[in-house]
Each structure stands twice: as structure tokens, then as C-alpha cells.
NULUMSE-338154 format. One line per 5 residues: number of its first residue (from 1); for each residue x, y, z of N, C-alpha, C. Coordinates in Angstrom, 1 decimal. Layout:
<atoms>
NUM> X/Y/Z/X/Y/Z/X/Y/Z; ...
</atoms>
This chain:
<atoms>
1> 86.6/-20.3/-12.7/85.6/-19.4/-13.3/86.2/-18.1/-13.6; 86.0/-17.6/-15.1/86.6/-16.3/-15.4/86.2/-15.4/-14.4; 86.9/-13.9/-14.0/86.2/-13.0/-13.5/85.3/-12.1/-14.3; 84.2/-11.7/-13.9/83.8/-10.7/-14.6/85.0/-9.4/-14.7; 84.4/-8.0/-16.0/85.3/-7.5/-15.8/84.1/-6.2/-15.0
6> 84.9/-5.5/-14.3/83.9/-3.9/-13.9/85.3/-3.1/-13.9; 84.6/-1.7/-14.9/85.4/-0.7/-14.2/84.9/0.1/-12.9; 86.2/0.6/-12.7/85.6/1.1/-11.4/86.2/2.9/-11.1; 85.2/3.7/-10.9/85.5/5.0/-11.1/85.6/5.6/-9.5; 85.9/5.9/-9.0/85.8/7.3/-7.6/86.2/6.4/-6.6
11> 85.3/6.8/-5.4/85.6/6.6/-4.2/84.4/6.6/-3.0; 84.2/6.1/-2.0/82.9/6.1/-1.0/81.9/5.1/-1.2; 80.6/5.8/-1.5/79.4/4.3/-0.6/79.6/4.3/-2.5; 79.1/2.5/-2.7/79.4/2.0/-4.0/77.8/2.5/-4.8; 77.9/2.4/-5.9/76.7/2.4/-7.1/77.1/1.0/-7.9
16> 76.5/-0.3/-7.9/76.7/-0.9/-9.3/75.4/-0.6/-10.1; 76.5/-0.1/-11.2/75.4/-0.4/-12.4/75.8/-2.0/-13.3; 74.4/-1.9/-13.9/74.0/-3.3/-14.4/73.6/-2.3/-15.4; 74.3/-3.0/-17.0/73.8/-2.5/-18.3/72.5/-3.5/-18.8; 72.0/-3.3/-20.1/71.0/-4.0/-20.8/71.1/-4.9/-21.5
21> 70.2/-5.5/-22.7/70.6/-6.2/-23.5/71.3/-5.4/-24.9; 72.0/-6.5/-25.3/73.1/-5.7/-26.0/73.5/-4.5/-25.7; 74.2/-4.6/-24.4/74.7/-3.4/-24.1/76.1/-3.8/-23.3; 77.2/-2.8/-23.1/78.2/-3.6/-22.5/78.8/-2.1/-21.6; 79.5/-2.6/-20.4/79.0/-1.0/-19.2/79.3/0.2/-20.2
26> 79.9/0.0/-21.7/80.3/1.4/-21.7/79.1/2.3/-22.3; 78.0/1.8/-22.1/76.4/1.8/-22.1/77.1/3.5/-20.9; 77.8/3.2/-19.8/77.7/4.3/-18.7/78.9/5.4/-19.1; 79.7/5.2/-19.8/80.5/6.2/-20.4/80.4/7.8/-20.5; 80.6/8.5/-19.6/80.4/9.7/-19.4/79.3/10.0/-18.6
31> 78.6/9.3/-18.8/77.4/9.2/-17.7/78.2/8.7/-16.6; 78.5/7.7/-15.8/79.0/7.0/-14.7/80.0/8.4/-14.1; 80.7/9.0/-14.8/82.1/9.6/-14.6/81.1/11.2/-13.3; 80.2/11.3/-13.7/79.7/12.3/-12.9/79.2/12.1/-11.7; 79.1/10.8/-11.3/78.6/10.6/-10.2/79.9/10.0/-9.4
36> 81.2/9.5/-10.3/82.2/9.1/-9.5/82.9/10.4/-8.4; 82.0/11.2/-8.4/83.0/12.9/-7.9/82.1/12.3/-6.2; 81.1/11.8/-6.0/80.6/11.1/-4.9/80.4/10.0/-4.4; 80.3/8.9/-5.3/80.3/7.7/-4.9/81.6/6.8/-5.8; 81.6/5.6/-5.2/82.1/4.8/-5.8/81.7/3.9/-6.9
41> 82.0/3.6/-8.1/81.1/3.3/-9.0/81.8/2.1/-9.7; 80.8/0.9/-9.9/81.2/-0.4/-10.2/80.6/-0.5/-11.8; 81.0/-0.6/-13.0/80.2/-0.6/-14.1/80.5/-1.7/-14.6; 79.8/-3.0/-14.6/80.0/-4.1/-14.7/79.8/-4.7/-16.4; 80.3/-5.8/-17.2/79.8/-6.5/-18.1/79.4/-7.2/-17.9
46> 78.2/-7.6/-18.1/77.6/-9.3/-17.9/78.1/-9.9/-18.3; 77.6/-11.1/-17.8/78.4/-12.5/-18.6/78.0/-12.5/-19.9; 78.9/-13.1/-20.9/78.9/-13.1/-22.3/78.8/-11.6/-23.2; 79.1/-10.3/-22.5/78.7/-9.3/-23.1/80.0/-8.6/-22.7; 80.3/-7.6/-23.6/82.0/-7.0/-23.5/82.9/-7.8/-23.2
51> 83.5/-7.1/-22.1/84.7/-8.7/-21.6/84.6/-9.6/-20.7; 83.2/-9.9/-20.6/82.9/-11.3/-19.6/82.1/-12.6/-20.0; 82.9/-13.7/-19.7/82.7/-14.6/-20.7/81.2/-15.3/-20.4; 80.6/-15.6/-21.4/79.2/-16.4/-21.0/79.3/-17.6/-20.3; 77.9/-17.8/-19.4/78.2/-18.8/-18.6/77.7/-20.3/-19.4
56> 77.5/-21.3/-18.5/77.8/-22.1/-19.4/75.8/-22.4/-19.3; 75.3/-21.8/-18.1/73.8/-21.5/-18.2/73.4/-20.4/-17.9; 72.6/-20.2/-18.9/72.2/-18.6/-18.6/70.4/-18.2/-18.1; 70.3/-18.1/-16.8/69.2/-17.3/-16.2/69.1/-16.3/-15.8; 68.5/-15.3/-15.4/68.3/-14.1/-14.8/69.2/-14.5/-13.4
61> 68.4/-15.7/-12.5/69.2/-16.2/-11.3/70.6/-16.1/-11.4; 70.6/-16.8/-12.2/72.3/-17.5/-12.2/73.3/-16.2/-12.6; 73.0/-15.7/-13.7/73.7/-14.7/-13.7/73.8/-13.4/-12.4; 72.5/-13.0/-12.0/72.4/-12.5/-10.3/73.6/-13.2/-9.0; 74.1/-14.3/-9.5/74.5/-15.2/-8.4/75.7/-15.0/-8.8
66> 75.7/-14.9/-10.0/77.3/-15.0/-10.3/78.0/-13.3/-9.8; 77.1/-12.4/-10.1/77.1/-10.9/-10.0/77.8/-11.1/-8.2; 77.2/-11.7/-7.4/76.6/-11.6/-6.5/78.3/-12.2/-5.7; 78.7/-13.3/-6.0/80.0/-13.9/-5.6/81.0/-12.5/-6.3; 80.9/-12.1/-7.2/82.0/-11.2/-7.7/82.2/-10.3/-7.0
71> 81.4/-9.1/-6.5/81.2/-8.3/-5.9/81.5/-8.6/-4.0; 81.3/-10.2/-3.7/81.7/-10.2/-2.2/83.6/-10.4/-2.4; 83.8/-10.9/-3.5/85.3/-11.2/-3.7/85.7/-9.6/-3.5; 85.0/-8.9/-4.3/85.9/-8.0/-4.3/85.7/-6.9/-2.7; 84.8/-7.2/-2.1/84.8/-6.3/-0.6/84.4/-5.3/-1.2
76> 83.3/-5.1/-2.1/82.1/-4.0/-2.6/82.0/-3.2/-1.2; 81.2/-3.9/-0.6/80.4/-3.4/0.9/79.1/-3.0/0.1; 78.1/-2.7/1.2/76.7/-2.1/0.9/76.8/-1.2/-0.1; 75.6/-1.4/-1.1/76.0/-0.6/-2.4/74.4/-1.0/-2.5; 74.2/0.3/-3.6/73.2/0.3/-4.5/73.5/-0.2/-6.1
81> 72.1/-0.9/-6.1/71.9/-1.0/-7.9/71.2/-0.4/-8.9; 72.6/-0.1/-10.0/71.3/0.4/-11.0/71.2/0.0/-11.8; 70.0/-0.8/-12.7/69.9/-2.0/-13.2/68.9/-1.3/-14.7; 70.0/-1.2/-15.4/69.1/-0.8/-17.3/68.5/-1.7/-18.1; 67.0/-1.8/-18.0/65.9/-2.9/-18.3/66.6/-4.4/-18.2
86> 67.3/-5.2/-19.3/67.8/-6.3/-18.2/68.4/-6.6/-17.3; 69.1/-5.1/-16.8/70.4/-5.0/-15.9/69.2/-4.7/-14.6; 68.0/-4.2/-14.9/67.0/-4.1/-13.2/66.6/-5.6/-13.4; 66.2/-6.1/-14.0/66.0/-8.1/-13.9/67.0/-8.5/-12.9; 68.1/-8.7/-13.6/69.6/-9.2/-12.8/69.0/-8.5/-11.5
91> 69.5/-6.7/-11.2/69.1/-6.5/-9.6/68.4/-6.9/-8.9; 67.3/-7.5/-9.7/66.0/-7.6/-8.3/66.3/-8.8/-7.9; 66.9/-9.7/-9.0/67.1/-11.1/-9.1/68.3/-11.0/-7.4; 69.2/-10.2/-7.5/70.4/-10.0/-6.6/69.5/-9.6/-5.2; 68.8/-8.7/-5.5/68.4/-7.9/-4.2/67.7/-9.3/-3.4
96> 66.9/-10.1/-3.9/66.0/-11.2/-4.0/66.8/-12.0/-2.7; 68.4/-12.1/-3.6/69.2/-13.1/-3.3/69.6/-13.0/-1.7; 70.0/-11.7/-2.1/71.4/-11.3/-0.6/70.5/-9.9/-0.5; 69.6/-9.7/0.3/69.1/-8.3/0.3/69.8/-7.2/1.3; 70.6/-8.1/2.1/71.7/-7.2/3.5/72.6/-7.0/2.3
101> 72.9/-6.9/1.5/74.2/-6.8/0.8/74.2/-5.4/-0.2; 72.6/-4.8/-0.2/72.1/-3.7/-1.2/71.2/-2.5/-0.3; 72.2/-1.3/-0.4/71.0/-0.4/0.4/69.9/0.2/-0.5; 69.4/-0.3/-1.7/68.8/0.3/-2.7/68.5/-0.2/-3.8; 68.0/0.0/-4.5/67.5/-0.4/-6.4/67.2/1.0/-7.0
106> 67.9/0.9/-8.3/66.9/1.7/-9.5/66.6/1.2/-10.6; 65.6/0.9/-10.8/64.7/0.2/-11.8/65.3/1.2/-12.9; 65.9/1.1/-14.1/66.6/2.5/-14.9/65.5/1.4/-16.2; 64.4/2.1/-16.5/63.6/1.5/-17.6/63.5/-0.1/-17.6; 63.0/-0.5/-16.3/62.9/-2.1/-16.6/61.2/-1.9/-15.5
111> 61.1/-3.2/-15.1/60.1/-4.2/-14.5/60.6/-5.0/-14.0; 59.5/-5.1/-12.8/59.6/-6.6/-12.0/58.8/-7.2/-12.4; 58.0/-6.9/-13.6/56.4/-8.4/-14.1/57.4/-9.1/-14.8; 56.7/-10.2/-15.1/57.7/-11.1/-16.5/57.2/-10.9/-17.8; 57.4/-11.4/-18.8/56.9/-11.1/-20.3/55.6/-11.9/-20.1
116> 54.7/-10.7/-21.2/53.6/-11.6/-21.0/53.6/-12.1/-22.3; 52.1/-13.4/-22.7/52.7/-13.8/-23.7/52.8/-13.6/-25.4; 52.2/-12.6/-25.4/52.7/-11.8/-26.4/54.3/-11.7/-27.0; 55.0/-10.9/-25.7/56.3/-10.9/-25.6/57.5/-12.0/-25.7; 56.8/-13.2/-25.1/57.1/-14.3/-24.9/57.7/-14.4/-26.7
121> 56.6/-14.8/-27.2/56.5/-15.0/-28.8/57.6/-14.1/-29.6; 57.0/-12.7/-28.9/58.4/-11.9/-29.8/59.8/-12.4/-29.4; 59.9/-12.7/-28.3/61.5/-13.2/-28.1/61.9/-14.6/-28.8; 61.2/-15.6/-29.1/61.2/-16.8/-29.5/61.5/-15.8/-31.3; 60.6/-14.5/-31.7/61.2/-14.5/-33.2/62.4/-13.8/-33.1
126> 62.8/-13.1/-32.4/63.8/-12.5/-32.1/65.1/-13.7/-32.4; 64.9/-14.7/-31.6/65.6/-15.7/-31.7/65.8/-16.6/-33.0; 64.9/-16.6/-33.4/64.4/-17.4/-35.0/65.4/-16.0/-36.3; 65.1/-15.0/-35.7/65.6/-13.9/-36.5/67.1/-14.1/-36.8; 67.7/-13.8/-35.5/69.3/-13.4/-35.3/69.8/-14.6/-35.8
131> 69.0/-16.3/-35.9/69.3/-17.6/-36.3/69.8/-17.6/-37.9; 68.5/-16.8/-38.0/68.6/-17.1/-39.7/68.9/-15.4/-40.3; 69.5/-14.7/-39.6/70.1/-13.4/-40.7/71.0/-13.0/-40.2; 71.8/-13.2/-38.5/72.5/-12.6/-38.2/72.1/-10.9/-37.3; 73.3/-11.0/-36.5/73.1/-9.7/-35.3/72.5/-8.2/-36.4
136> 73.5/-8.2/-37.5/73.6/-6.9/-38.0/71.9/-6.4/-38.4; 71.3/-7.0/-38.9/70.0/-6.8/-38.9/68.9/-7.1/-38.1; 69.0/-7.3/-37.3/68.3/-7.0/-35.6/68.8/-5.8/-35.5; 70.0/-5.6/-35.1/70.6/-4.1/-34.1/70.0/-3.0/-35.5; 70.0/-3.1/-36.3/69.5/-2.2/-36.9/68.3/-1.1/-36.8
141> 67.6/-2.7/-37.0/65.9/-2.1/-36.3/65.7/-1.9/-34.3; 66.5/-2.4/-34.0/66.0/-3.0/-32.5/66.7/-1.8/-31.8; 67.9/-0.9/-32.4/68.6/0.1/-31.8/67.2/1.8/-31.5; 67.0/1.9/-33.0/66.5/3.0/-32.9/65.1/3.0/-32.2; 64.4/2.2/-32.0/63.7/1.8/-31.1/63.5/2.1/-29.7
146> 64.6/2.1/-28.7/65.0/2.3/-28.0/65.1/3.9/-27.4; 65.1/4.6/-28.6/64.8/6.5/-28.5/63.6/6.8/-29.4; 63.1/7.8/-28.2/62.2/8.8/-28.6/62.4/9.9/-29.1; 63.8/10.1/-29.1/64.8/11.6/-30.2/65.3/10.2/-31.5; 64.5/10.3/-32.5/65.0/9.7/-33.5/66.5/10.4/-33.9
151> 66.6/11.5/-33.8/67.9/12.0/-34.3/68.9/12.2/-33.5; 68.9/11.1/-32.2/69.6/11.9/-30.9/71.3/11.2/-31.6; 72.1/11.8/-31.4/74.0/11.1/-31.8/74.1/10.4/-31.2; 73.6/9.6/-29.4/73.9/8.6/-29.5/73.5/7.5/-30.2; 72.4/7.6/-30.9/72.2/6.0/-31.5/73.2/5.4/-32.5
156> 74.2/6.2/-33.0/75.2/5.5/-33.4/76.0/5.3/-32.1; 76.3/5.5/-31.2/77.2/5.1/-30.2/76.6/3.7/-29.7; 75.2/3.6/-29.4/74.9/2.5/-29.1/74.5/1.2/-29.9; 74.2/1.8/-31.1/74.4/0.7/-32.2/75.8/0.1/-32.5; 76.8/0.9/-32.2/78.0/0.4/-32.0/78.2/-0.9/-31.1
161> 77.5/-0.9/-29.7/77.9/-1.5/-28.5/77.0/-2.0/-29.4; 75.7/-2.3/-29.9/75.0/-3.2/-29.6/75.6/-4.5/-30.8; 76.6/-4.5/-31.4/76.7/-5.1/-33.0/78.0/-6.0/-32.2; 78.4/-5.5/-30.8/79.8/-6.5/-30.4/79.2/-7.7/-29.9; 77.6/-7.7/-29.6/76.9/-8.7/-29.3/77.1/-10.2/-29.5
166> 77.8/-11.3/-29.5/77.5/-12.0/-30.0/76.6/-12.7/-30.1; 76.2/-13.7/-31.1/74.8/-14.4/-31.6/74.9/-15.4/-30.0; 75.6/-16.2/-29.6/75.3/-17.1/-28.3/74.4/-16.7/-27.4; 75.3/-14.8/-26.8/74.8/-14.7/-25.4/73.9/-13.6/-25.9; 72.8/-12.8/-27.3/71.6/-12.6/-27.1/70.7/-13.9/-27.4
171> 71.0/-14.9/-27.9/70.0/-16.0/-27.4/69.9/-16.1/-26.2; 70.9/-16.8/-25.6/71.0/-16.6/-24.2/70.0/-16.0/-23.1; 70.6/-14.7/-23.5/70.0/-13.7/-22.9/68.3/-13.4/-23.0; 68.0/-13.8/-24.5/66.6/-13.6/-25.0/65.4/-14.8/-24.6; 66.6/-16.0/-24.1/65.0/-17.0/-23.1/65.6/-17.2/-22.3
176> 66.5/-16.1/-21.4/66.6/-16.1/-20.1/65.3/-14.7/-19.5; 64.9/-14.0/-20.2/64.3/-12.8/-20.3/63.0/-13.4/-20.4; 62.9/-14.2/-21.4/61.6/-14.8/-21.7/61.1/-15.6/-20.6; 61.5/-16.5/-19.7/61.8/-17.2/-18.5/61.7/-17.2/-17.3; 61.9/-15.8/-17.4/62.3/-15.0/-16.1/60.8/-14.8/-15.2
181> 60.6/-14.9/-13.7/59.9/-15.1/-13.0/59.1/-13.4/-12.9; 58.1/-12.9/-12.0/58.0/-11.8/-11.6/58.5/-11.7/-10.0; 58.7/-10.7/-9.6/59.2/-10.2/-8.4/58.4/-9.6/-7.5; 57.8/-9.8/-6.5/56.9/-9.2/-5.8/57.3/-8.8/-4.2; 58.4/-8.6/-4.1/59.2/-8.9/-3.2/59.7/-7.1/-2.9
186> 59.1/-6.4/-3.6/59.8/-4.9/-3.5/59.3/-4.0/-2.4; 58.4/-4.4/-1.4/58.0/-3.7/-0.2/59.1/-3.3/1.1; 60.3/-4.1/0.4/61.1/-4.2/1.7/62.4/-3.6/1.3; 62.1/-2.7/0.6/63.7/-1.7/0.4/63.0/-0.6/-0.6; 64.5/0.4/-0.5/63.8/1.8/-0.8/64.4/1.7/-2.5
191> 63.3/1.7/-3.5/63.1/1.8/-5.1/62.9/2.9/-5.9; 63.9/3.3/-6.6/63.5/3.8/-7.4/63.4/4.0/-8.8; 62.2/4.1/-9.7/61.9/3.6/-10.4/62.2/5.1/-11.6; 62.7/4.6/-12.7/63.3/5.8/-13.8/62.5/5.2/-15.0; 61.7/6.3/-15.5/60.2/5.6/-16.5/60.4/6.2/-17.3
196> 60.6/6.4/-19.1/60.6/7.3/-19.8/59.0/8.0/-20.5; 58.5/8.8/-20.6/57.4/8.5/-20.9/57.1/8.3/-22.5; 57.9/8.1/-23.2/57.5/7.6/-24.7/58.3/6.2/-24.8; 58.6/5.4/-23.5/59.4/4.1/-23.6/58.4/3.1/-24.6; 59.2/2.6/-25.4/58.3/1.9/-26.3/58.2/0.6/-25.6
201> 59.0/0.2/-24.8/59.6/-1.3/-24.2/59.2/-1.3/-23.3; 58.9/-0.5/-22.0/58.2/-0.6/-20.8/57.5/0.7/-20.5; 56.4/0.8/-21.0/55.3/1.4/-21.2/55.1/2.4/-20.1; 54.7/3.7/-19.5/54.8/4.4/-18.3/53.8/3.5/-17.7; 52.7/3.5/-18.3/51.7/2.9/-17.4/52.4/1.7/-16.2
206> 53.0/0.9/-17.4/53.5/-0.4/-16.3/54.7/0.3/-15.1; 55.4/1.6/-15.6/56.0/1.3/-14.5/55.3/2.7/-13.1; 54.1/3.0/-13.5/53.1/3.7/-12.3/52.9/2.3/-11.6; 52.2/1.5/-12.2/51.8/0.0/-11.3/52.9/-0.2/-10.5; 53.7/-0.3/-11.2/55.3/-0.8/-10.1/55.1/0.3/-8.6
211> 55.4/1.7/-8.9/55.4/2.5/-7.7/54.1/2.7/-7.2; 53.2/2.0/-7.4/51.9/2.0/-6.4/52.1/0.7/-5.4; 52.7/-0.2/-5.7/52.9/-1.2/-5.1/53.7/-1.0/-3.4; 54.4/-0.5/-3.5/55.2/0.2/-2.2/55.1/1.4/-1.9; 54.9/1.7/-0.5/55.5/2.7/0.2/56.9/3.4/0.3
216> 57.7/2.8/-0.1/59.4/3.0/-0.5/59.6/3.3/-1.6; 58.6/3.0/-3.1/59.2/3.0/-4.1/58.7/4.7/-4.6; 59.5/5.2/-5.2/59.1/6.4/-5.9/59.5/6.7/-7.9; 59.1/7.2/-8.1/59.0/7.1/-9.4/59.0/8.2/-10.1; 59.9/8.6/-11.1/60.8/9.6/-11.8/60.0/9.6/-13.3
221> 59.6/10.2/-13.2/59.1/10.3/-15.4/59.8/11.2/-16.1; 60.7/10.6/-16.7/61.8/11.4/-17.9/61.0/11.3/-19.0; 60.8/13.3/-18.9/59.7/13.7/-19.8/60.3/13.7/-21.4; 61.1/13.6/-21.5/61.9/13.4/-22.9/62.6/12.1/-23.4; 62.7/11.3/-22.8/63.1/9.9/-23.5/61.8/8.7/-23.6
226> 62.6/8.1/-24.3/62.1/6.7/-24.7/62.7/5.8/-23.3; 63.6/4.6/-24.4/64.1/3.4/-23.3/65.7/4.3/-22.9; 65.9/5.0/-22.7/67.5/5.5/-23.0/67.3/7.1/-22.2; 67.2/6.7/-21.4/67.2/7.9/-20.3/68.8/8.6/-19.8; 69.8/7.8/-19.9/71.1/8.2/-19.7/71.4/9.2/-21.0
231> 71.3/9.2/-21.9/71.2/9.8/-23.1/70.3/11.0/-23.3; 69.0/10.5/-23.2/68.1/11.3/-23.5/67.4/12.6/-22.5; 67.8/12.1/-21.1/67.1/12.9/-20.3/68.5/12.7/-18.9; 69.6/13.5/-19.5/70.8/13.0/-18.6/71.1/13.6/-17.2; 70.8/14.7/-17.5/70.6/15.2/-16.1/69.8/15.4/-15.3
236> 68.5/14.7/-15.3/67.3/14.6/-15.0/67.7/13.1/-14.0; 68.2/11.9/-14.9/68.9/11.2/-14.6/70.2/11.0/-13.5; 70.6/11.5/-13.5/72.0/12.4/-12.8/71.7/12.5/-11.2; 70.3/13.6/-11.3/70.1/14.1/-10.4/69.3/13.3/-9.4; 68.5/12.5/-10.5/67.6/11.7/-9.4/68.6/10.2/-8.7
241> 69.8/9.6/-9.7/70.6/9.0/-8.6/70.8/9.2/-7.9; 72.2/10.4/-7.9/72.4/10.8/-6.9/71.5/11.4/-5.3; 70.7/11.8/-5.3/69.9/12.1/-4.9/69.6/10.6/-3.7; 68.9/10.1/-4.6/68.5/8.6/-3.8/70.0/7.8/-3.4; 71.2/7.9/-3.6/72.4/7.6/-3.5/73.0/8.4/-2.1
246> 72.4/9.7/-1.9/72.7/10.1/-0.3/72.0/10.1/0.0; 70.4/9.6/-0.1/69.4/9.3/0.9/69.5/8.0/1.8; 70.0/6.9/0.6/70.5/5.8/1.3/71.9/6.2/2.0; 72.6/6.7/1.5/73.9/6.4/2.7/73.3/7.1/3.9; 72.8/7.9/4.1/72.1/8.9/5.5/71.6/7.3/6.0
251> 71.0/6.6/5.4/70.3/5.7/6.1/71.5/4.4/7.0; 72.6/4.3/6.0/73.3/3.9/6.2/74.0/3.9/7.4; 74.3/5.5/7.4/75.3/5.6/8.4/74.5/6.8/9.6; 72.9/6.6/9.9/72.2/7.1/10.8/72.1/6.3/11.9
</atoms>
């Protein structure tokens, strides 16, 4: 089995991040580099996205499982995840799996509900779409979407990542998403949830529900972004990792 690839920045207690759909870690490019001055930071490519190759089945699970062997190979140790809308799927999917293995989660604009079936449908045209026209006109529409700064400079950076996509692994990806179970499982570790408040894609409302659900979970509203809080609301972002990143090691090593 290929290896995934992760870069890996600093030193001390680990952070993995987990990117999105159509997104590949360099999704954390300049962002990641600021928190490597305190932690150790794992920025991984999914399978089938940047340099890791698709599996030969693709779930939320399996890919979690596959995350999940890579990371004991490499003697990670206890680490936090931070998981960008499909990359919090994959975490919770992981946390689910091996929960001694994670001192933490950050929901970075995702959910633990599943699609409802509305959404369902949209992923099925999504899939009908990229069938019959190709990536380039998806990422087109599907990028700017994503921000609430229609003019912000990265949306060409990220329409860039998003066009290396291949057509395989966003099918793939798009009824593994569709598929994907809910999570109810989040009372039993410390969450924190990063919500934009003009997210077109996971609405604030849905993610207040999330942090009413637990006593551990707490919840950040990035008063200026959409789905793209690394960008849009970056050091707002910044702060509230790191923050929850020495709360857990205190816990760690108390």
C-alpha cells in the first residue's frame, strides 16, 4: 500500500490537519507555518488528492483507517485533529476509531450530522455534472462559493488546488460524503468547533446545535468568513487553535 504523503513542520505535541474536498494540505500553506513555532504539525493529503494515491474503496471509514495506520507507522504519539469540512468527517470518523490516540478535535467548518436529503441529491448532480462536463466547470462555480469576501486573493490560490482534483477521487469523495453516517459520539473529548458566520455550506445555526450537544465542546464564530476561515478570518483562527492546542497538552501532561 502507497504511503500517504504529510508534510511535516516544527516540533512538540502534534496537530494533524485534515484538508477538504478538492483541497490538497497546501490548503495549510502559510497558515500551518505559524503554529509550527509550538507544535508539531502533520499536513496530510488524502487519498486520491495531491500526492496520495486513491484507495481502491472509498468511505469516510476507510479512509479514517487508512489515516489512522499511517500516523501509528510513523510514531505521531497523541495529537490533535484539525479536520476542514471533509477533513472534520475523516476526524471524527478517526477519533470514533482509536479515541486514546487523539487529545482533541477541531471541527474547522464541518459537522457530525450526515447530508440530509436534499444534499444527498445535490451530490448525486454534482456527480452527473463533473460526468458529463468535466472538473473545470464545477471548480468554477463550486470555488467562489466557499467565501464570503468575494474579492478575497485567495480564491485564485484555491481554485488552483481545486482543478488538480481528479474526476475519480471527487466522485469518490462525493458518495463517500453522501454515505457517510452521523456522529454522536462527541461527549467524550474536548471539541472545538470553528463556524463561519456567512458559511454557505454549514450554516451557523447547524454548527450552535453541534456545541449545545456537549459540555467539552466550545464554539468560535468567525465573524468574517464564509467556508474558508484559514483565509478569511486568519488570525482569529490562529488563535483559537493554538489556544485549544495548549489546553490539551496541559491536560496531557497534568
Amino acid at each position: 500500500m502507497s504511503p500517504l504523503y504529510f508534510k511535516k513542520l516544527g516540533s512538540g505535541q502534534a496537530i494533524i490537519f485534515i484538508h477538504g474536498f478538492c483541497e490538497t494540505h497546501q490548503i495549510w500553506d502559510g497558515f500551518a507555518e505559524e503554529l509550527s513555532t509550538d507544535f508539531s504539525i502533520w499536513c496530510v493529503d488524502l487519498p486520491g488528492f495531491g500526492k496520495s494515491e486513491l484507495l481502491g474503496s472509498v468511505t469516510i471509514e476507510s479512509v479514517a483507517h487508512r489515516l489512522i495506520q499511517e500516523i501509528e507507522h510513523k510514531k505521531v504519539g497523541p495529537s490533535i485533529l484539525v479536520g476542514h469540512s471533509l477533513g472534520g468527517y475523516v476526524a471524527l470518523a478517526m477519533q470514533k476509531a482509536k479515541p486514546e490516540l487523539f487529545a482533541g478535535l477541531v471541527l474547522f467548518h464541518s459537522t457530525l450530522f450526515a447530508d440530509s436529503e436534499e444534499k444527498k441529491i445535490n451530490r448525486n448532480k454534482t456527480i452527473d455534472f463533473v460526468k458529463a462536463y468535466g472538473i473545470a466547470p464545477f471548480v468554477e462555480t463550486f470555488v467562489p462559493n466557499l467565501f464570503y469576501q468575494k474579492s478575497h486573493p485567495a480564491i485564485s490560490t484555491v481554485h488552483a488546488i481545486a482543478m488538480q482534483t481528479p474526476i475519480s477521487t471527487l466522485i469518490a469523495y462525493s458518495q463517500a460524503m453522501r454515505d457517510r453516517i452521523a456522529h454522536d459520539h462527541i461527549a467524550g473529548f474536548d471539541l472545538l468547533i470553528l463556524a463561519g458566520r456567512y458559511d454557505a455550506i454549514i450554516p451557523l445555526s447547524v454548527s450552535e446545535q453541534m456545541a449545545a450537544l456537549s459540555e467539552r465542546a466550545s464554539l468560535k464564530i468567525l465573524e468574517f468568513s464564509g467556508h474558508m476561515g484559514m483565509f478569511e478570518d486568519r488570525e482569529e483562527c490562529l488563535n483559537a487553535i493554538r489556544d485549544f492546542g495548549f489546553a490539551a497538552l496541559f491536560k496531557l501532561n497534568d
